[in-house]
C-alpha atoms as a printed R data frame, in Angstrom:
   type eleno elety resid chain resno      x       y       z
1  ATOM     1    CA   UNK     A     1 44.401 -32.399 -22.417
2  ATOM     2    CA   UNK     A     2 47.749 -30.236 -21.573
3  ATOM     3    CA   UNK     A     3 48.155 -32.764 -18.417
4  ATOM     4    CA   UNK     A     4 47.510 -36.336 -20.839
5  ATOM     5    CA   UNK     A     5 50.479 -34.772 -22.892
6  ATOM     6    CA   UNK     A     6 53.047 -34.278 -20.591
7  ATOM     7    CA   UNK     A     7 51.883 -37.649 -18.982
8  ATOM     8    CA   UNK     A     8 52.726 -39.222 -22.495
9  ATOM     9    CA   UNK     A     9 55.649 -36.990 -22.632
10 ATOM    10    CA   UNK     A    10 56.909 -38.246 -19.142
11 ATOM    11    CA   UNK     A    11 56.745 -41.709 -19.837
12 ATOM    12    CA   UNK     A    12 58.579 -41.733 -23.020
13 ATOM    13    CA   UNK     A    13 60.796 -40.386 -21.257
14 ATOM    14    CA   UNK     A    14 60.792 -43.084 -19.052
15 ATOM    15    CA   UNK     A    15 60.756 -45.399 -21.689
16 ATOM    16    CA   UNK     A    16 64.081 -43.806 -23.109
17 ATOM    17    CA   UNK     A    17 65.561 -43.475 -19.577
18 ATOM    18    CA   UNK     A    18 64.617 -47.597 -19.478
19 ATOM    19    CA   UNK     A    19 65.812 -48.273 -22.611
20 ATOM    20    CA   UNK     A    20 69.663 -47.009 -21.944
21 ATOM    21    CA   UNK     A    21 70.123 -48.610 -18.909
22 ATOM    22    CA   UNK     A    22 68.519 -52.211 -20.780
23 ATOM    23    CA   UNK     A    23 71.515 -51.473 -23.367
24 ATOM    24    CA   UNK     A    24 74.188 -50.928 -20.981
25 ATOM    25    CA   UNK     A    25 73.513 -53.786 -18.531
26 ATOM    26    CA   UNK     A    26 76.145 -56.405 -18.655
27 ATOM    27    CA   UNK     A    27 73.911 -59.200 -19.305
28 ATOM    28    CA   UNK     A    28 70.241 -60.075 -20.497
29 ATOM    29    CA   UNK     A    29 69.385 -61.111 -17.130
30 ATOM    30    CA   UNK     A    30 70.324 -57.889 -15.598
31 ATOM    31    CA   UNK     A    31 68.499 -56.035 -18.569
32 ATOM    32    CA   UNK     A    32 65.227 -58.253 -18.302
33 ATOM    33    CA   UNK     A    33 63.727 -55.803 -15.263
34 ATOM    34    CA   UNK     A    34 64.309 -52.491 -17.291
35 ATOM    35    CA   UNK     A    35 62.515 -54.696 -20.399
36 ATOM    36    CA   UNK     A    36 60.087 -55.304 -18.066
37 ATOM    37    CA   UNK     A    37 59.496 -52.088 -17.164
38 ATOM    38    CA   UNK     A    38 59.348 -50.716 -20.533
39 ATOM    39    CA   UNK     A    39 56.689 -53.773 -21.375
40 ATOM    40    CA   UNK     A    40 54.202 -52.205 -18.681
41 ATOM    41    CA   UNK     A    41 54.387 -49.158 -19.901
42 ATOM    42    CA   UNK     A    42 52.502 -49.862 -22.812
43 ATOM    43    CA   UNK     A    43 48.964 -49.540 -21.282
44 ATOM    44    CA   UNK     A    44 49.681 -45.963 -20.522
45 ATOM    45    CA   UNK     A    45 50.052 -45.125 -23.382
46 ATOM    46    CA   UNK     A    46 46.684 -46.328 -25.383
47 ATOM    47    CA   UNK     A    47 48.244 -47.248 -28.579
48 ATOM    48    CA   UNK     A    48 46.294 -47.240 -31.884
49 ATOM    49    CA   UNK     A    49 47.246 -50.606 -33.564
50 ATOM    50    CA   UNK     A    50 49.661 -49.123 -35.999
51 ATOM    51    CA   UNK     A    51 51.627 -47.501 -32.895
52 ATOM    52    CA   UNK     A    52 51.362 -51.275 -30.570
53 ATOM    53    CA   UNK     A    53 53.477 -52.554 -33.850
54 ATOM    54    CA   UNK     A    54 55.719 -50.089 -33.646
55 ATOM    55    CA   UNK     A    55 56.076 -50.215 -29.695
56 ATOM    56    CA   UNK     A    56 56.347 -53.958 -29.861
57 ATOM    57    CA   UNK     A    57 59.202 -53.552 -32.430
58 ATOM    58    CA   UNK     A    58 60.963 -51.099 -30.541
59 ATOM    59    CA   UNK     A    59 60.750 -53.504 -27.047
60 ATOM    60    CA   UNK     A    60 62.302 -56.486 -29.685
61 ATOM    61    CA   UNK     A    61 65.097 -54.355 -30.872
62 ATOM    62    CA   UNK     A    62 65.421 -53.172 -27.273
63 ATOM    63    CA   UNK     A    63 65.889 -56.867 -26.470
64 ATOM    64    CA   UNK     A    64 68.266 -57.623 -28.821
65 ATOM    65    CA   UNK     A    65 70.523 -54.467 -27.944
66 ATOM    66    CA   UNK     A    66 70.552 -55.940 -24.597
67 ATOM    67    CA   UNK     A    67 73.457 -57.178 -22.438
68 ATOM    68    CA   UNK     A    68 76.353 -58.240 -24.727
69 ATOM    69    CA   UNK     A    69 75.681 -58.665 -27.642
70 ATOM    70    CA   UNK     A    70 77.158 -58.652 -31.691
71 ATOM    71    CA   UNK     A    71 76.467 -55.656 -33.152
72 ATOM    72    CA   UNK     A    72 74.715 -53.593 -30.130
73 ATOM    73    CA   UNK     A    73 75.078 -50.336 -32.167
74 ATOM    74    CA   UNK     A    74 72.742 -51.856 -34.828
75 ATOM    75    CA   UNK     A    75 70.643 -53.246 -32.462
76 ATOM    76    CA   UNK     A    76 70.561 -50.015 -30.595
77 ATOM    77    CA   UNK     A    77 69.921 -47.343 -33.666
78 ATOM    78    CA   UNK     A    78 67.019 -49.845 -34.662
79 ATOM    79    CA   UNK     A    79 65.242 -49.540 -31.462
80 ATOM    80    CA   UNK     A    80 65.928 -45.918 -31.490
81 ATOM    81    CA   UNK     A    81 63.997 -45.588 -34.811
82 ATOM    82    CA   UNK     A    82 61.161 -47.844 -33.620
83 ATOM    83    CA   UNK     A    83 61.028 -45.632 -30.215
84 ATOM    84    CA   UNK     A    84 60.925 -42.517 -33.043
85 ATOM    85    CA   UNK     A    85 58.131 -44.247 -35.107
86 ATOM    86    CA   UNK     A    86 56.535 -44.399 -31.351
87 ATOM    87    CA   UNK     A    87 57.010 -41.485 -30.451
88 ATOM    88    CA   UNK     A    88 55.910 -38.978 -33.631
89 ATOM    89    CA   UNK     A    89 52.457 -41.264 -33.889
90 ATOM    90    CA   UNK     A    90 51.896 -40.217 -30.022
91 ATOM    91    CA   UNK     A    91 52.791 -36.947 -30.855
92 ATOM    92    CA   UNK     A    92 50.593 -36.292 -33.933
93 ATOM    93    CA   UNK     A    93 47.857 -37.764 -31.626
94 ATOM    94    CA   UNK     A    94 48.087 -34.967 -29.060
């Protein structure tokens, strides 16, 4: 059990480590891998349904803070919330 939650621990990290360098690339098309990334990351983590909503948020919002864009820090704190939504569901799970 210890080793499944440092597992889910390590790829939220990932996720978050994915997620900054989606919102600093210069353009959608140089985001789209780290998106990508983020995307297969999902089946890791079994999600119940409530948590695939809130992953599948968070990946939107991480689209739309993407490359350069109007109001990235909006875009950004809104993914950041989803990602926290994500992230205290897979915690209360452990």
């Amino acid at each position: 059990m210890e080793n499944q939650n440092k597992s889910i621990t390590e790829i939220l990290n990932r996720i978050e480590r994915l997620f900054e360098a989606a919102s600093l690339a210069s353009t959608k098309a140089d985001a789209k891998p780290f998106l990508n990334e983020i995307r297969s990351l999902e089946v890791t983590l079994n999600l119940t349904p409530y948590l695939r909503i809130a992953f599948n948020e968070f990946l939107a919002y991480a689209e739309d803070a993407s490359g350069q864009v109007k109001e990235k820090e909006h875009w950004k704190a809104a993914a950041e919330q989803s990602l926290y939504k994500l992230t205290s569901g897979l915690n209360r799970n452990k």
